[in-house]
C-alpha positions in Angstrom: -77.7 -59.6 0.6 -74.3 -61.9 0.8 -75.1 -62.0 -3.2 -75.2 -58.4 -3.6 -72.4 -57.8 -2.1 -70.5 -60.2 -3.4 -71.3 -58.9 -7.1 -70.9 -54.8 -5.8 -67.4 -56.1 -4.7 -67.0 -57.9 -7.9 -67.9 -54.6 -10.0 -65.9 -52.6 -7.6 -63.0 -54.4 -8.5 -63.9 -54.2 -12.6 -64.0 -50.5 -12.3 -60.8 -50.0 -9.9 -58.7 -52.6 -13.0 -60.3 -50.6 -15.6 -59.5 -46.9 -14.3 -56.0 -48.9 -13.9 -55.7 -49.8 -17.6 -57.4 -46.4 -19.0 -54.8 -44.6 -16.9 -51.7 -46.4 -18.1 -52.8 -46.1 -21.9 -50.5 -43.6 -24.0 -51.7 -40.5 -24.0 -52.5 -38.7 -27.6 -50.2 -37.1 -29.7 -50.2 -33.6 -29.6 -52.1 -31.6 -33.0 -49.4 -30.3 -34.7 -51.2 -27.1 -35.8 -50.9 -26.6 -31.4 -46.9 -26.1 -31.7 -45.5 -22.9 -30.7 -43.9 -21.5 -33.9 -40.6 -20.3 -32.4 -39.9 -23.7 -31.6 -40.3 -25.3 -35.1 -37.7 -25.6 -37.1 -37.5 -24.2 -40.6 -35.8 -25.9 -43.6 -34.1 -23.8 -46.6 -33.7 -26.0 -49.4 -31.3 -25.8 -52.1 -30.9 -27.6 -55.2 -30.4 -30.6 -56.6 -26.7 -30.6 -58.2 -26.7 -33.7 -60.5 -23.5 -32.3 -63.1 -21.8 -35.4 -61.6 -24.7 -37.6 -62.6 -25.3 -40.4 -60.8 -24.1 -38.9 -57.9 -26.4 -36.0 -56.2 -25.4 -33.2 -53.7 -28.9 -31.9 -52.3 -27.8 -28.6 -49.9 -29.7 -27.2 -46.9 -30.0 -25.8 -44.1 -32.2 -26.3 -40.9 -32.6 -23.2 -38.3 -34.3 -23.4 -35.0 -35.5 -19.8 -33.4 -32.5 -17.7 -36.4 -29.3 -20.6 -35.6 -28.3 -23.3 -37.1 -30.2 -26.6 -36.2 -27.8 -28.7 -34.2 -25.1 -31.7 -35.8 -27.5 -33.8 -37.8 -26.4 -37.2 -39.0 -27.2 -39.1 -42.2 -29.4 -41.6 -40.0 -31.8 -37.9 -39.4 -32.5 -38.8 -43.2 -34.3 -41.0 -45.9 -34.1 -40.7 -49.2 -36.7 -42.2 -51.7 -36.6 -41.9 -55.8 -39.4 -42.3 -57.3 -40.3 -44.5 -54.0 -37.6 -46.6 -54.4 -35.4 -46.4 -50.4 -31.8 -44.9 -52.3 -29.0 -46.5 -49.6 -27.1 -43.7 -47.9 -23.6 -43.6 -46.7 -22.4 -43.1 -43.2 -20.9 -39.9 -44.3 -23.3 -39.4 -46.6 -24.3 -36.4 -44.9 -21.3 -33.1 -44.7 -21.4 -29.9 -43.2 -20.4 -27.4 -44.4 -17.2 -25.7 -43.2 -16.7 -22.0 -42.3 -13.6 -22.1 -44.5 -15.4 -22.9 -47.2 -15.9 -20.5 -49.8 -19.2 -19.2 -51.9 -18.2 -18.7 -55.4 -20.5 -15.9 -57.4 -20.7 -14.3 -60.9 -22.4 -11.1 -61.0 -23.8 -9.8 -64.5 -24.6 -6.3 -65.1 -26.5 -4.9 -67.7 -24.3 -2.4 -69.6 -27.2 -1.2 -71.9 -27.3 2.4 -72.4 -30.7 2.5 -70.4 -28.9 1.3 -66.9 -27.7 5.1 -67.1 -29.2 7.0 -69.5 -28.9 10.4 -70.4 -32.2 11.9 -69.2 -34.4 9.9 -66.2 -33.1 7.3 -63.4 -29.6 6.4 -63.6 -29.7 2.7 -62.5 -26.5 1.7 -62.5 -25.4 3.7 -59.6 -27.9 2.3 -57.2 -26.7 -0.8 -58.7 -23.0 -0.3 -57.7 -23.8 0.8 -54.6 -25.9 -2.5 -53.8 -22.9 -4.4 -54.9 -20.3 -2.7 -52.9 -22.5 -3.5 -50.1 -23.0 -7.0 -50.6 -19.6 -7.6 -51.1 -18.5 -6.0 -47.7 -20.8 -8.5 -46.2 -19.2 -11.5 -48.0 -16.9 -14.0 -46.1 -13.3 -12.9 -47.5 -12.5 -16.3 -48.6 -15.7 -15.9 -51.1 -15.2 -15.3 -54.7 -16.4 -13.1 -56.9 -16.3 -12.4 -60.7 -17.7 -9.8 -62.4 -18.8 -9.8 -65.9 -20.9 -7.5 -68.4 -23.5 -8.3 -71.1 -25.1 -5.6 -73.7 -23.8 -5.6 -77.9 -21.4 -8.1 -76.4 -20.0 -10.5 -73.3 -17.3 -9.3 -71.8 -15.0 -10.5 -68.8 -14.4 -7.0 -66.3 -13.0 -9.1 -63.2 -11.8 -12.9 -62.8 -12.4 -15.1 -60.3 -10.5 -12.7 -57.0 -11.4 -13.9 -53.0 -13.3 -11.0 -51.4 -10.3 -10.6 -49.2 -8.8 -8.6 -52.1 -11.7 -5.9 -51.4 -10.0 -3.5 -53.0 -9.5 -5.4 -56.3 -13.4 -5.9 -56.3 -14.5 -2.6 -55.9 -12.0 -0.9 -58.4 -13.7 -3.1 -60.7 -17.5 -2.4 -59.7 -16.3 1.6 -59.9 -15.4 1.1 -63.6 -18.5 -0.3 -64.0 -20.3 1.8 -67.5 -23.1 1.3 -70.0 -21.9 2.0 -73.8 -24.4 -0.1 -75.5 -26.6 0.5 -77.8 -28.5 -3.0 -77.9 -28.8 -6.0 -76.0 -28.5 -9.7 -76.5 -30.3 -10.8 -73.3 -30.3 -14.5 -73.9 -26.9 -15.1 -75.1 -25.4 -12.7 -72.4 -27.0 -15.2 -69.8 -25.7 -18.2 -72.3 -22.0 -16.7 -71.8 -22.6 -16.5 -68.4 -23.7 -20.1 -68.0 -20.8 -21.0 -70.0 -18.4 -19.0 -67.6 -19.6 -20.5 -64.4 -19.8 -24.0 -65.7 -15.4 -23.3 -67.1 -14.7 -22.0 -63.3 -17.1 -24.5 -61.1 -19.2 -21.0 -60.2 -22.6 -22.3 -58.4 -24.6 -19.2 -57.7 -24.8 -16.5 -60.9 -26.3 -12.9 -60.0 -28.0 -11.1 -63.1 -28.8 -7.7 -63.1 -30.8 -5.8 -65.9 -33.2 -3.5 -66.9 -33.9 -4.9 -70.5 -35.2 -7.4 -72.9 -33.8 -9.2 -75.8 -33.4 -6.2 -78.6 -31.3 -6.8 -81.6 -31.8 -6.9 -85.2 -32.4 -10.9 -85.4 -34.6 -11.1 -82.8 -37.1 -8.4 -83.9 -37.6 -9.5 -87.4 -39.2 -12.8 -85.8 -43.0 -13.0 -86.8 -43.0 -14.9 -83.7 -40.9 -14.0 -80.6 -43.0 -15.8 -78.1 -42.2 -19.4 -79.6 -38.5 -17.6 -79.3 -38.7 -16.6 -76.0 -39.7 -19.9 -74.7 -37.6 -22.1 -76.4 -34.4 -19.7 -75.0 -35.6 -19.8 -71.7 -36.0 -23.2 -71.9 -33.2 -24.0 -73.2 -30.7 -21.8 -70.8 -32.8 -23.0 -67.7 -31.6 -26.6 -68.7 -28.1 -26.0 -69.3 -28.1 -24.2 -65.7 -29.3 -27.0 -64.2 -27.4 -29.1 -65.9 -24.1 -27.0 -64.6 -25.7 -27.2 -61.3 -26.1 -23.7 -61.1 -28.6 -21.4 -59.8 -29.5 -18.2 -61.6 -30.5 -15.1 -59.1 -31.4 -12.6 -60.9 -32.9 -8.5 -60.4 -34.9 -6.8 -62.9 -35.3 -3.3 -62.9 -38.1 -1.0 -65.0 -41.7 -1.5 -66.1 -42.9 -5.0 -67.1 -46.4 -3.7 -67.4 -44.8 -1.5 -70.1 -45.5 -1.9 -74.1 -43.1 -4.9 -74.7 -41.7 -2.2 -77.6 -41.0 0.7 -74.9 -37.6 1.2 -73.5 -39.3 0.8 -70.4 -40.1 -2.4 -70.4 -38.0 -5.2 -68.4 -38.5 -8.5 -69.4 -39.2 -9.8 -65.5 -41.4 -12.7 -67.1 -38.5 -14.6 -68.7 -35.5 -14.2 -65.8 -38.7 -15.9 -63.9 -38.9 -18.4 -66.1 -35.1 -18.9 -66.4 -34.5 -18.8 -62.5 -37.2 -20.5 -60.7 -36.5 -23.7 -62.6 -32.8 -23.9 -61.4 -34.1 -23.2 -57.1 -33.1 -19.3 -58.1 -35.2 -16.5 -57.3 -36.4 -13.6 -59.5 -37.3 -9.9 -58.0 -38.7 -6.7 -59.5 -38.0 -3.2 -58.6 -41.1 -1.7 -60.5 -40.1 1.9 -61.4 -43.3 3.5 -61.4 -43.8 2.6 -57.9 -39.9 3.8 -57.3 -41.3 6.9 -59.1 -44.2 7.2 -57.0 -42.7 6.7 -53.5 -40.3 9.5 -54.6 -42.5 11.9 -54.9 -44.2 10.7 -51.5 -41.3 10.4 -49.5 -38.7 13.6 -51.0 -36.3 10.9 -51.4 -33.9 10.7 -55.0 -35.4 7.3 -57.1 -31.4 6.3 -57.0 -31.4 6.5 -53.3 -35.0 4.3 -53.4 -33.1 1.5 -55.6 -30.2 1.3 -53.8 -32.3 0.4 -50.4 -34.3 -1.7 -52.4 -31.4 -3.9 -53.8 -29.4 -4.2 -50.9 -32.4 -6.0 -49.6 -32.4 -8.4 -52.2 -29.4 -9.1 -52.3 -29.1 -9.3 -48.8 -31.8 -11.8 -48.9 -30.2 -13.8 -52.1 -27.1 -13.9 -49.9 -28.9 -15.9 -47.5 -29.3 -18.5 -50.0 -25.6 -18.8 -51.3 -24.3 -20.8 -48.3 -26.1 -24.4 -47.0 -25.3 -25.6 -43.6 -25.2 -28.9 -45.1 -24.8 -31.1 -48.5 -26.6 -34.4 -48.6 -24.4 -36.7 -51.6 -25.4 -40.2 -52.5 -26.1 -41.9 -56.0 -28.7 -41.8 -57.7 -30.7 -45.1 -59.4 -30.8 -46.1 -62.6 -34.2 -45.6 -63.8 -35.8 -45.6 -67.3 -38.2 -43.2 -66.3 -38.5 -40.1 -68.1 -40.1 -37.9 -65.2 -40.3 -38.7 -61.2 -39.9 -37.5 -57.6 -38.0 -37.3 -55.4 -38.6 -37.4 -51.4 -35.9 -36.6 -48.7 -37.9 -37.7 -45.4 -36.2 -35.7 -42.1 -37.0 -37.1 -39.0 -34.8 -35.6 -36.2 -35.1 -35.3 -32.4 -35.0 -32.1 -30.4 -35.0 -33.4 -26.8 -38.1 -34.9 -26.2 -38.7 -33.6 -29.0 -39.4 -35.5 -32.4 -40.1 -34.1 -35.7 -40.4 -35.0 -39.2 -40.8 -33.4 -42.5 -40.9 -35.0 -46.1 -39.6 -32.6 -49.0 -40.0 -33.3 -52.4 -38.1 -32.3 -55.9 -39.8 -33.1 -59.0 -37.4 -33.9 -62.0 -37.6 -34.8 -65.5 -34.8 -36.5 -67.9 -32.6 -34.2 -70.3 -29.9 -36.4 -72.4 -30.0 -39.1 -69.4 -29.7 -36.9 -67.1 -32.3 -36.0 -64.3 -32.6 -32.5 -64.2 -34.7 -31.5 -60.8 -36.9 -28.8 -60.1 -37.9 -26.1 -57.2 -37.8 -28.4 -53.9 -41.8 -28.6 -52.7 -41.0 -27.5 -49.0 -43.8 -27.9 -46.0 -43.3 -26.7 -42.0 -41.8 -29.2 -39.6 -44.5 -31.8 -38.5 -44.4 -32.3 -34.5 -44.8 -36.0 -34.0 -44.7 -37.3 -29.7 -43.1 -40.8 -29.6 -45.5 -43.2 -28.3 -45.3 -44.8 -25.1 -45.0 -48.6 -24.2 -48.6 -49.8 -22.9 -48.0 -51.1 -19.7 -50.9 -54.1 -18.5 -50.5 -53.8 -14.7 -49.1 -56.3 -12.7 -49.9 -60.1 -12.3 -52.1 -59.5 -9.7 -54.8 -57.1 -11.3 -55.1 -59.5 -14.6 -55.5 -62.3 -12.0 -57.9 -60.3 -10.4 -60.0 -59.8 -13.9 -60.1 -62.9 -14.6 -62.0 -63.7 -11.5 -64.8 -61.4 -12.8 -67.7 -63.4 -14.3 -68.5 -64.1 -17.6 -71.4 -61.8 -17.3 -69.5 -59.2 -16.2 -66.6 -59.8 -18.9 -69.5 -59.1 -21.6 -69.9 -55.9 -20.9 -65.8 -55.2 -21.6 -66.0 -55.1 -25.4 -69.2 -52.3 -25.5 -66.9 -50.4 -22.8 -64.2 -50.1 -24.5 -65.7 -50.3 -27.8 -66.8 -46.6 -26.2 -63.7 -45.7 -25.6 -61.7 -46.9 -28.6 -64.6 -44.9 -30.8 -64.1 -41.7 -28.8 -60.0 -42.1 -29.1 -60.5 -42.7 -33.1 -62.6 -39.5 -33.1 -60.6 -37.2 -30.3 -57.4 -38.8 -33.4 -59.4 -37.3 -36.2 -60.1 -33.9 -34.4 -56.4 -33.7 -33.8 -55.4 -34.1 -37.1 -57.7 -31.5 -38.7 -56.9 -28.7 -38.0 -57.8 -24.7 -39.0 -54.9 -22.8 -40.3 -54.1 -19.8 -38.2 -52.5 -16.5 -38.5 -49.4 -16.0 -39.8 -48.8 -20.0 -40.0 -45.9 -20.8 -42.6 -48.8 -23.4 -44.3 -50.4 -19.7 -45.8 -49.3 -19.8 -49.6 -48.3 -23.3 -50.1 -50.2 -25.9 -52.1 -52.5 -28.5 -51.4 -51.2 -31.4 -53.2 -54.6 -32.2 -55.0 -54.9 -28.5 -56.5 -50.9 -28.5 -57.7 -49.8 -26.6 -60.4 -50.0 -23.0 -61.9 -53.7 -23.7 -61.7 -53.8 -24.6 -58.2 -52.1 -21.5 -56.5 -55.3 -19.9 -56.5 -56.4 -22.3 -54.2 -53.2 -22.4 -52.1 -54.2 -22.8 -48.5 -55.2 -19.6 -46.9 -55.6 -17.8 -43.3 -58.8 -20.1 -41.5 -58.6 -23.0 -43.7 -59.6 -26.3 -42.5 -56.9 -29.2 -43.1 -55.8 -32.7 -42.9 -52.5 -33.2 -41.7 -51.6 -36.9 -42.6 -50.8 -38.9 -39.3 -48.2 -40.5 -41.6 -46.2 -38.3 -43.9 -47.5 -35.0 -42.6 -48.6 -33.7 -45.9 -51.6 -31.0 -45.2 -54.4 -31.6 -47.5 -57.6 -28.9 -48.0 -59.9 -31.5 -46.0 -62.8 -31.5 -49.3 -59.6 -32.8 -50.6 -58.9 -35.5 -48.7 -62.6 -36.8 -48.0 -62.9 -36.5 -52.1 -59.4 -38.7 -52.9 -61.6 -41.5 -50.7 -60.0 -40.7 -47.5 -56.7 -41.1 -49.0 -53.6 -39.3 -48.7 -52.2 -37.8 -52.3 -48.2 -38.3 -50.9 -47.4 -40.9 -53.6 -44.8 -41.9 -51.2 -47.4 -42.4 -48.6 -50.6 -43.1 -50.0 -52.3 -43.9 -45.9 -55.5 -44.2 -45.8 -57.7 -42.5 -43.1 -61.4 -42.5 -42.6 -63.4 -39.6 -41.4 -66.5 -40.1 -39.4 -69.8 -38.7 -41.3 -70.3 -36.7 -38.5 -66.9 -35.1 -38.1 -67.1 -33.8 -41.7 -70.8 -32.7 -41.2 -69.1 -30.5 -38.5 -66.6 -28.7 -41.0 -69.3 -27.7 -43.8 -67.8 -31.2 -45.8 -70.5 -33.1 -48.1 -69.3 -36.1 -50.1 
């Protein structure tokens, strides 16, 4: 009897050290698809200026519930090219000032279409969407105003928007005399204008195509098309200039018609330089009209001002990130800028990355690859007890002290797979993830597979990059973040759960 109780004492004490130990281990990190949305905050990023090459400015701006993220310092940030840690400056990181100014070029298409003689006069909507977004504008902005049709012409120099008056006179003079219109080297002008007067942020507006005499004698006007777009894409980015522009009319039209807007190639022009490109369709403007009794003029007014108004958003960064860039001999890279800032308690980290490629020594950087804010809990210190529990343990026999590594062999195997559950998780309803790219289907290809509404991810414990989780399991459990590369097993079982066969 003395024996049994002597060893019911002795596995007493186990259990009561044990329960100690399990209790004062750190508790799991929170999933991060479990994160309330309103308290996430959401990154707008600009681009990457390098026409000071080697020194970068990379602009943006991070909100939290529609303000302003508070006073981040360049310690919040990491910057890697092509994986190489760039060193940062202690002042590396600005904000921006509210006396600072926006500078922007508007171009109007003065075409005899924008206001044509029978059908949908265009450039009134046009002038009313201006005078709107002007009135919005800080008054220490500037704004110039220029014209493009048969020629390039200059209607307003640089003026600050607190000479309103100025402004509009010239928006109210606005007229469309032209017969034809050289699309490509009206944007060339303009390229060449903002680059003489350090303008940042040009704002095209047209309903048209390329249509002159040269241009359609080519046997080949695709080959054309791409080499200008090409070619007036670099020099934007090579100006550090981004090119927002509006297109208005039919691009389902015959490429012939006078209907037809050449949307494709202010894509293909703005996109590459972190603009945007938007479409009023007129057929649809045509067929709301008839729907709603309203005038198609009053339908493209509303329907610019909201573009603009949302292009407006993207004119001004809370903040500009500066620092020199490497030397590399590379001819194409990445480039990572790794945010990891506290909120409170509160930590959270996010890796963006900006593809670039080399023009004439130069690195000239594409559309930053943006992903939601990553919730990641600091881990706790693992505290052992005090001196006299561990004397305690060791006073358990060696019989007893066999059984510890199956125990906790146990619990380490249910941690590893409570881990993995956490960090798969199943996209839900209006999640920013919806849209955006896995990076193992990247590409034009790939955005058909873009993750979608009830997806099943991987979000890397490391980097945070989500991956489609067939992804992940088929890259041999490996994330595809060349700056990461963390490997992470996933039990057979787990992916047996999720439909996953490797």
């Amino acid at each position: 009897m003395k024996k049994i109780r002597f060893l019911a004492a002795l596995f007493l004490v186990f259990h009561f050290s044990l329960g100690t130990l399990v209790a004062q281990s750190p508790s799991p990190a929170k999933s991060p698809a479990k994160t309330e949305s309103s308290d996430e905050p959401v990154l707008s990023a600009g681009n990457v200026d390098t026409s000071k090459h080697p020194t970068a400015t990379v602009n943006f701006t991070i909100e939290k519930q529609g303000s302003v993220f508070r006073q981040l310092e360049t310690s919040d940030v990491e910057v890697f090219y092509d994986g190489q840690k760039v060193e940062l400056k202690p002042d590396a990181l600005k904000k921006a000032k509210d006396s600072e100014s926006v500078r922007i070029l508007f171009v109007i298409d003065k075409s005899g279409s924008m206001r044509p003689k029978k059908g949908i006069d265009k450039l009134k909507p046009a002038q009313d969407a201006l005078f709107n977004f002007v009135n919005n504008l800080s008054p220490v902005d500037e704004v110039a105003i220029s014209t493009f049709g048969e020629d390039y012409e200059e209607v307003l120099p640089l003026t600050k928007v607190e000479n309103k008056s100025k402004i509009q006179d010239a928006i109210s003079n606005l007229a469309a005399p032209d017969q034809l219109t050289n699309f490509y080297s009206g944007i060339e002008s303009a390229v060449n204008q903002a680059g003489s007067k350090e303008i940042k942020n040009i704002i095209f507006l047209s309903d048209a195509k390329e249509d002159n005499e040269d241009f359609n004698l080519l046997k080949d006007k695709n080959a054309e098309k791409r080499r200008r777009e090409s070619d007036l894409s670099g020099k934007l980015n090579q100006k550090g200039v981004r090119f927002f522009a509006v297109a208005l009319g039919n691009p389902g039209a015959d490429s012939d018609s006078q209907e037809f807007v050449d949307y494709d190639s202010m894509k293909n022009i703005a996109q590459p330089t972190q603009g945007t490109a938007d479409l009023i369709d007129l057929p649809d403007i045509q067929e709301e009209s008839k729907t709603s009794g309203r005038t198609s003029e009053s339908l493209i007014a509303e329907k610019l001002k909201n573009q603009l108004a949302e292009v407006k958003k993207m004119l001004k960064f809370s903040y500009a990130l500066v620092f020199d860039l490497p030397r590399t001999s590379k001819t194409n890279g990445e480039m990572a800028i790794n945010f990891n800032i506290t909120d409170g308690s509160k930590k959270w980290r996010q890796s963006t990355t900006y593809p670039y490629t080399v023009t004439d020594g130069k690195p000239i950087f594409e559309r930053a690859r943006v992903l939601p804010f990553i919730l990641s809990s600091a881990s706790k210190n693992l505290s052992y007890g005090n001196i006299s529990l561990i004397y305690l343990l060791m006073l358990v026999p060696l019989g007893i002290l066999s059984l510890i590594p199956g125990v906790f062999n146990k619990f380490a195997a249910a941690a590893e797979v409570r881990k993995v559950n956490e960090a798969i998780v199943r996209i839900p309803v209006n999640s920013q993830l919806v849209g955006a790219q896995c990076p193992g289907e990247s590409g034009p290809l790939g955005k058909r597979y873009a993750f979608r509404e009830g997806d099943t991810l991987i979000v890397c414990p490391q980097c945070g990059t989500p991956h489609h989780l067939i992804c992940w399991a088929e890259n041999k459990f490996q994330c595809m973040n060349r700056m990461c590369e963390r490997r992470y097993q996933i039990p057979e079982q787990i992916l047996m759960k999720h439909n996953v066969q490797v």
